[in-house]
LOLO-986616 format. One record per residue: residue number from 1; x, y, z of N, C-alpha, C, O, CB in turn. Coordinates in nm, 4 decimals, always signed. Each point is the difference from the previous one (the first is absolute). Glycine has a CB too. Example, Ala and Ser with C-alpha at 12.3 -4.5 7.8 and 13.67 -1.06 7.14 Angstrom:
2
[1 [+1.3190 -0.5690 +0.7800] [-0.0890 +0.1190 +0.0000] [+0.0900 +0.1200 +0.0000] [+0.1036 -0.0019 +0.0665] [-0.2928 -0.1154 +0.0581]]
[2 [+0.1542 +0.2223 -0.1966] [+0.0820 +0.1190 +0.0060] [-0.0770 +0.1090 +0.0730] [+0.0509 +0.1108 +0.0169] [+0.0675 -0.1736 -0.2314]]
//
This chain:
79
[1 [-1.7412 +4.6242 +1.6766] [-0.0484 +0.0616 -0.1224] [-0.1516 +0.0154 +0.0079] [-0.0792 -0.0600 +0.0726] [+0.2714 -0.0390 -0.2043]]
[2 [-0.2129 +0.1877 +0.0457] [-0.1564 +0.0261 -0.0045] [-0.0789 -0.1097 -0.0622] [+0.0449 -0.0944 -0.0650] [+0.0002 +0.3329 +0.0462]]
[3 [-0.1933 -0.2074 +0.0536] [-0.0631 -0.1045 -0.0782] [+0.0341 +0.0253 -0.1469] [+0.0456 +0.1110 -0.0276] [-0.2350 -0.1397 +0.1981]]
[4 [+0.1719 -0.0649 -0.2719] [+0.0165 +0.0403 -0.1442] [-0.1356 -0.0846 -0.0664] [-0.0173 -0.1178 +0.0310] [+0.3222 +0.1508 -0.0342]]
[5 [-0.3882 +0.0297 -0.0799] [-0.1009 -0.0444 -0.0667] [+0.0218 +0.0461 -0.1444] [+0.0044 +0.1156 -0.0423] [-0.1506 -0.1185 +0.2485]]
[6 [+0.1612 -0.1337 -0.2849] [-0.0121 +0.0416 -0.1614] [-0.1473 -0.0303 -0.0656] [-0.0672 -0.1017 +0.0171] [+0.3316 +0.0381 -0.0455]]
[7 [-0.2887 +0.1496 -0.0312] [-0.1401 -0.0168 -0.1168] [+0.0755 -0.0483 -0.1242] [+0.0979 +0.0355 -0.0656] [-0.2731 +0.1822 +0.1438]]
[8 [+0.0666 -0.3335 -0.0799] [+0.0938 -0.0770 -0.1553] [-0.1288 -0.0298 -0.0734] [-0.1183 +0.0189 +0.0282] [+0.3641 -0.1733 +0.0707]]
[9 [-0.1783 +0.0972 -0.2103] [-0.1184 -0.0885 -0.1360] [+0.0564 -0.1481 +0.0411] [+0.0862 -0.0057 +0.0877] [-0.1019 +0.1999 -0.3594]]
[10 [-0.0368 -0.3273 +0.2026] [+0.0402 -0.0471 -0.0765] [+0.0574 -0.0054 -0.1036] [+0.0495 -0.1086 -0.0304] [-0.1412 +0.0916 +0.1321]]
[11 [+0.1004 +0.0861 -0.1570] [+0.0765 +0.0120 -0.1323] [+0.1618 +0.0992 -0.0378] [+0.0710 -0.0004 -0.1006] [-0.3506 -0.0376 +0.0508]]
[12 [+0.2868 +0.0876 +0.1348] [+0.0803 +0.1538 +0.0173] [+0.1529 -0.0706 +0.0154] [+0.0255 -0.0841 +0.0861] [-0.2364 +0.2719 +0.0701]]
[13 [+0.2934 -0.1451 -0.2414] [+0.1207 -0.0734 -0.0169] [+0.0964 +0.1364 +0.1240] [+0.0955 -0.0378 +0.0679] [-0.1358 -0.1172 -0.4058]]
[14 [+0.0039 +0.2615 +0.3414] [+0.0579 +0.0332 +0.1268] [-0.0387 +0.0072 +0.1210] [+0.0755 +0.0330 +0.0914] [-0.0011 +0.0441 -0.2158]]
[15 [-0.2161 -0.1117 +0.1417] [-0.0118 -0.0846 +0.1336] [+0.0932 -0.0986 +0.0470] [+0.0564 -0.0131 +0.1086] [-0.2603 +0.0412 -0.1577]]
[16 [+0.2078 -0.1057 -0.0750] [+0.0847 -0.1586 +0.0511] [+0.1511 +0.0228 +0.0124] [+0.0684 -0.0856 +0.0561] [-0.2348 -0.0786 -0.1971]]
[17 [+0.2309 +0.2945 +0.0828] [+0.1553 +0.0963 +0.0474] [-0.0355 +0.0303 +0.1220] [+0.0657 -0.0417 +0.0954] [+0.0172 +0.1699 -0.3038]]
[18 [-0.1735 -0.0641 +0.2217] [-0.0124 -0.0007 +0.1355] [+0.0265 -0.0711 +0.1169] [+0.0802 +0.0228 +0.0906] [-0.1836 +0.0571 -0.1990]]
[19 [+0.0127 -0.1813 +0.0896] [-0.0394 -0.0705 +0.1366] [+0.1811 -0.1100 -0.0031] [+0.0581 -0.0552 +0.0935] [-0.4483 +0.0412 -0.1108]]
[20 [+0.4212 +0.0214 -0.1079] [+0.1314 -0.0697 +0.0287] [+0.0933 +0.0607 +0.0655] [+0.0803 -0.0701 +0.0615] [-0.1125 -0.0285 -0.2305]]
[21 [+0.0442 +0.2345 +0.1721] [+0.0565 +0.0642 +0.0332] [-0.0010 +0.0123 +0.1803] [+0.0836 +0.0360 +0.0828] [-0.1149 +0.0411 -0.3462]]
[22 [-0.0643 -0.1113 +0.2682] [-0.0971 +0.0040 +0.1413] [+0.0712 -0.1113 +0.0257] [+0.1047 -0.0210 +0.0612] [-0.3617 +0.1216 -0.0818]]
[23 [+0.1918 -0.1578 -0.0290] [+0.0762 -0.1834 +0.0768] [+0.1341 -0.0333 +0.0073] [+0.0540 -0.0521 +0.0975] [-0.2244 -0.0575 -0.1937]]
[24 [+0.2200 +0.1383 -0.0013] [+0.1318 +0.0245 +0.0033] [+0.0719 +0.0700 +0.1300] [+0.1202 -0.0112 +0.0243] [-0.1734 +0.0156 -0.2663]]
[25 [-0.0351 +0.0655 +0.3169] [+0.0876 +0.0788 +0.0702] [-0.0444 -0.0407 +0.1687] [+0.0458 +0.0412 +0.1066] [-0.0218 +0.1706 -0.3263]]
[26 [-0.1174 -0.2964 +0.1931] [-0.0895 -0.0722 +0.1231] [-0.1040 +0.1014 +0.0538] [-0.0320 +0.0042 +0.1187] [+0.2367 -0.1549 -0.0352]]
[27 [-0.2588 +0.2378 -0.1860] [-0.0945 +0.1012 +0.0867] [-0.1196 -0.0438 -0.0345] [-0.0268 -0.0401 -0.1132] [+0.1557 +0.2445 +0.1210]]
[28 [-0.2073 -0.1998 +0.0856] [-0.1515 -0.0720 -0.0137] [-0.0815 +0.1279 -0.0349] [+0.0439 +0.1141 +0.0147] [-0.0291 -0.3277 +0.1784]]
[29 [-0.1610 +0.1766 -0.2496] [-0.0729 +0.1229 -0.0764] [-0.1168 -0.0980 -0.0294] [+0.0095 -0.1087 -0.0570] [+0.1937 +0.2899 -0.0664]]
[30 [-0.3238 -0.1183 +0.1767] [-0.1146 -0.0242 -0.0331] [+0.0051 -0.0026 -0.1310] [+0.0647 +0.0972 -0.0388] [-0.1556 -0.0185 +0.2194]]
[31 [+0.0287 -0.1868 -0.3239] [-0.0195 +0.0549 -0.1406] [-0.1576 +0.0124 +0.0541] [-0.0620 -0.0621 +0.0864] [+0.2662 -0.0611 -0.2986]]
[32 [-0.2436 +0.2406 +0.1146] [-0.1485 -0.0208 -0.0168] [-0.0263 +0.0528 -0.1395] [+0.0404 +0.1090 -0.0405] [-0.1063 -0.0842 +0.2947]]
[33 [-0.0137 -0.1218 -0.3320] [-0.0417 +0.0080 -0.1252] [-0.1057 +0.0937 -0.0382] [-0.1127 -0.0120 +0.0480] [+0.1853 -0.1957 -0.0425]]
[34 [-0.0509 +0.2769 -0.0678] [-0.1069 +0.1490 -0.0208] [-0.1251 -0.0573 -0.0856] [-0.1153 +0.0421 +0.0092] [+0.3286 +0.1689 -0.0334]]
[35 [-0.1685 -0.3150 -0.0607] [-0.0665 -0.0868 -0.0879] [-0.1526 -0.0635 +0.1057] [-0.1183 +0.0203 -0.0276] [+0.4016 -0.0909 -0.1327]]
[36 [-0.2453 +0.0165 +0.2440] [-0.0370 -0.0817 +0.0964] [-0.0711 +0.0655 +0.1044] [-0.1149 -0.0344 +0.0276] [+0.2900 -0.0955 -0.0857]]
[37 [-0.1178 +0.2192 +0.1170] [+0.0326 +0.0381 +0.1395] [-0.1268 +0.1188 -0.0165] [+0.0257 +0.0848 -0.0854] [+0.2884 -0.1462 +0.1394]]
[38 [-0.4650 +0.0796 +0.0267] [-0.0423 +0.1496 +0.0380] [+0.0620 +0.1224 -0.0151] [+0.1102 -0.0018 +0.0549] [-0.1895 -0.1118 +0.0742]]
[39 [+0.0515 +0.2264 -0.1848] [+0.0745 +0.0865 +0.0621] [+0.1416 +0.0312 -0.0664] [+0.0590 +0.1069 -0.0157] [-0.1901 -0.1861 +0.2112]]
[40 [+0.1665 -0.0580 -0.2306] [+0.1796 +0.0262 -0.0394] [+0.0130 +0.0745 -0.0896] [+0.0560 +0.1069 +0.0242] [+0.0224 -0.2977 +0.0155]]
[41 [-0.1193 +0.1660 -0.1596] [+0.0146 +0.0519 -0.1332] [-0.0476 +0.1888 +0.0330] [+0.0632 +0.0897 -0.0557] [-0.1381 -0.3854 -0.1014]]
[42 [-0.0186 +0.3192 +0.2341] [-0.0316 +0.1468 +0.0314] [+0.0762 +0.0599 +0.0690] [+0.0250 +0.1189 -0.0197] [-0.2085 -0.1545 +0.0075]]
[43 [+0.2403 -0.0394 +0.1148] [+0.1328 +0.0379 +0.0966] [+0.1588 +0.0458 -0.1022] [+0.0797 +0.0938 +0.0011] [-0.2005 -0.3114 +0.2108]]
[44 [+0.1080 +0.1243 -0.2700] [+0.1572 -0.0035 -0.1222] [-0.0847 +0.1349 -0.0791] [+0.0665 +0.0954 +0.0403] [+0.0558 -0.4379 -0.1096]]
[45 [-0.1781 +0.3720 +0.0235] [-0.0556 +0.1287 -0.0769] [+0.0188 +0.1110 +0.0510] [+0.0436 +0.0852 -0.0774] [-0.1923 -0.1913 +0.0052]]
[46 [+0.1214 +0.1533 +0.2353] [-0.0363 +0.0657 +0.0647] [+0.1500 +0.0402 +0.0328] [+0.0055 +0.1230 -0.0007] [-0.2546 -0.2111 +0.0528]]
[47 [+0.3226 +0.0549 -0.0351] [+0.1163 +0.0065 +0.0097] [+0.1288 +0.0144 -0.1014] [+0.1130 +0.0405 +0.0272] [-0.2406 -0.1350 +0.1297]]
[48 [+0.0801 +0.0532 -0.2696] [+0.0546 +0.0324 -0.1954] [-0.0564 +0.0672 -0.0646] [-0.0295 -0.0340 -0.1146] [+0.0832 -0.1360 +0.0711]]
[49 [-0.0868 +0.2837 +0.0928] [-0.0526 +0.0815 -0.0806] [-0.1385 -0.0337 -0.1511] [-0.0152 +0.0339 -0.1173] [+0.2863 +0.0455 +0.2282]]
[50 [-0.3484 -0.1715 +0.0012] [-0.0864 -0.0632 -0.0883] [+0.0720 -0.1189 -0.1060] [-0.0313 +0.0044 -0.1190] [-0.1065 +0.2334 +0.1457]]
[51 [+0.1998 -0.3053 +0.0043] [+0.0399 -0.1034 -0.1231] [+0.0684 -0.1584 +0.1247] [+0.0507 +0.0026 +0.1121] [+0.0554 +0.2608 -0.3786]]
[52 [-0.1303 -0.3444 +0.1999] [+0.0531 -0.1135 +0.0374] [+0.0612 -0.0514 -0.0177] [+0.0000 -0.0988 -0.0734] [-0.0871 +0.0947 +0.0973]]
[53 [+0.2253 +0.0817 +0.0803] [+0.1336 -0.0307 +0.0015] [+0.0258 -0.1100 +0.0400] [-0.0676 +0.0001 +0.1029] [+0.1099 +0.1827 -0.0826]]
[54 [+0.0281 -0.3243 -0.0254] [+0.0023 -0.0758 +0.0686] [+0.1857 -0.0271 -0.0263] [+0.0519 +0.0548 -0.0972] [-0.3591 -0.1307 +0.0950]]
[55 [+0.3810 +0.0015 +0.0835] [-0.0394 +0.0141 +0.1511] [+0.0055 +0.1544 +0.0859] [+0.0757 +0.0939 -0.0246] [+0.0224 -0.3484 +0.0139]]
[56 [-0.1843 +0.2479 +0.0982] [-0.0197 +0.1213 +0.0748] [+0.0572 -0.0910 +0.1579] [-0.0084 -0.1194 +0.0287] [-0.2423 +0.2854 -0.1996]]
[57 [+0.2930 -0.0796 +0.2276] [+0.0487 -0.0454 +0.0974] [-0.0303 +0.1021 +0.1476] [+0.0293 +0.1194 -0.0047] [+0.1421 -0.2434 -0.1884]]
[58 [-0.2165 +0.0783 +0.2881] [-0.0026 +0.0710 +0.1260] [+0.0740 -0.0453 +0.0865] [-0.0133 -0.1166 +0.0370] [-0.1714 +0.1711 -0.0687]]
[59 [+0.3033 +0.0479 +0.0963] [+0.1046 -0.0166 +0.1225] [-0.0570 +0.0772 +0.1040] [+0.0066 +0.1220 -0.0150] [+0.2058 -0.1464 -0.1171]]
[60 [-0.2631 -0.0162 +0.2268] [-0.0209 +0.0927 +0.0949] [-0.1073 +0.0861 -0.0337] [-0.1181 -0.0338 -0.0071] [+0.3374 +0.0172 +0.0655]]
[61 [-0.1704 +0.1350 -0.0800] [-0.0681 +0.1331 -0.0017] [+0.0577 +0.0744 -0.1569] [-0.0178 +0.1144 -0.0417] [+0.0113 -0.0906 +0.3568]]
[62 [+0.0956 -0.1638 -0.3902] [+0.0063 +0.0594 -0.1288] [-0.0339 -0.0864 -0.0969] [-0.0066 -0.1221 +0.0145] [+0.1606 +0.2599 +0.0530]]
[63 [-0.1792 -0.0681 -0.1822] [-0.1388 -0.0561 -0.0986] [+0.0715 +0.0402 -0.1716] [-0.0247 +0.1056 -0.0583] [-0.2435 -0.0196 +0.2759]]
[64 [+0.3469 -0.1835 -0.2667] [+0.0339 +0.0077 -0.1043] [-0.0058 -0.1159 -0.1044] [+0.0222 -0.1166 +0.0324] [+0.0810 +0.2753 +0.0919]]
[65 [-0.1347 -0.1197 -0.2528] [-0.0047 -0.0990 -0.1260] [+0.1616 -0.0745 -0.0759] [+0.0805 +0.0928 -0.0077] [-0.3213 +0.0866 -0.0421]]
[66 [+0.2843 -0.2707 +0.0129] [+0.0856 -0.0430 -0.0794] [-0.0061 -0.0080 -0.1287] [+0.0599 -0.0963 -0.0479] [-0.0306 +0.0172 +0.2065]]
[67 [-0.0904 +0.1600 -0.2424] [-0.0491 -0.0758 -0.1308] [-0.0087 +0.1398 -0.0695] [-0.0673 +0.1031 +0.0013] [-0.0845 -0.3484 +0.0753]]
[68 [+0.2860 +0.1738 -0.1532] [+0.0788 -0.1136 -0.0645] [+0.0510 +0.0180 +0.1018] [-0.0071 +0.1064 +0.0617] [+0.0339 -0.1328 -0.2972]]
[69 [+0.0689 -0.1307 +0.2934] [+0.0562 -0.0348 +0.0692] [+0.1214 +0.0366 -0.0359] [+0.0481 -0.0091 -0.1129] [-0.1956 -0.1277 +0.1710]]
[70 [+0.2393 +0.2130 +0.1179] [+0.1391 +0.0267 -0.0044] [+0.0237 -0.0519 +0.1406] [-0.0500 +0.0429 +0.1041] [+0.0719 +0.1668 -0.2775]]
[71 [+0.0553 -0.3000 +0.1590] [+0.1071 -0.0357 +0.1180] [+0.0795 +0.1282 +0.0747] [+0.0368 +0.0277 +0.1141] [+0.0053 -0.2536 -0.2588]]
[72 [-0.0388 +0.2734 +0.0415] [+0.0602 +0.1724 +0.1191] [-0.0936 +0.0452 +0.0636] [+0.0420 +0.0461 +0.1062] [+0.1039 +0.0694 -0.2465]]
[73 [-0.2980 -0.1007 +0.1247] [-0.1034 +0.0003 +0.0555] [+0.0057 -0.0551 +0.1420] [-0.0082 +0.0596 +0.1074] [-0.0775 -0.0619 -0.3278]]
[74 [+0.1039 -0.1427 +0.1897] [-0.0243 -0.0767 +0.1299] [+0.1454 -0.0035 +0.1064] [-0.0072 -0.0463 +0.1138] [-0.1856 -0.1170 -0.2695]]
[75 [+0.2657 +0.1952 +0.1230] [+0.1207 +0.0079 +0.0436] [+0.0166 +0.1290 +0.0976] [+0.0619 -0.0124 +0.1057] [+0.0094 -0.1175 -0.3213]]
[76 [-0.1315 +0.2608 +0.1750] [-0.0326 +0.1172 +0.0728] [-0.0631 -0.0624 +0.0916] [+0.0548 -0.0214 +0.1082] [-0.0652 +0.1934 -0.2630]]
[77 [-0.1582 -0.2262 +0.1202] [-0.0845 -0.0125 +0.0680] [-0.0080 -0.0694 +0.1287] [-0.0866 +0.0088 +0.0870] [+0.0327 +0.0308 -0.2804]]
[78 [+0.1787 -0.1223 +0.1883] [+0.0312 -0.1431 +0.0614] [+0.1067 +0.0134 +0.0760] [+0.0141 -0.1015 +0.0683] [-0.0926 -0.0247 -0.2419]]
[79 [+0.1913 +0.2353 +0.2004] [+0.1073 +0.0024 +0.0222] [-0.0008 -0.0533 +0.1678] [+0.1059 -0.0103 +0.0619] [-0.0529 +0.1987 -0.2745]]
//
């Protein structure tokens, strides 16, 4: 599988669907906090049409947001 990198908050109740979802399935993924992190919060923008989608997620060479969180989302994404 590809690398997978999520942009998260602290606070973001579908980040944390997320990353369970993640773990749940044993796939590893850089988190990096946009809050925290250089760069992050401008990266997650740059890519959402200016707004801070979180979680944003990078597979590879694809670059998509969850939010609001759908498990059919990750289920495509993940197959």
């Amino acid at each position: 599988m590809a690398e997978v990198k999520m942009y998260t908050t602290t606070w973001c109740p579908d980040c944390r669907q997320a990353k369970k979802y993640l773990d749940s399935r044993g796939i590893t993924y850089e988190e990096i906090n946009i809050e925290t992190t250089p760069g992050a919060a401008e990266f997650v923008m740059s890519v959402n049409a200016g707004k801070r989608k979180v979680p944003t997620l990078v597979v590879g060479e694809n670059v998509f947001h969850n939010s609001p969180y759908s498990h059919q989302v990750m289920e495509e994404k993940f197959k």
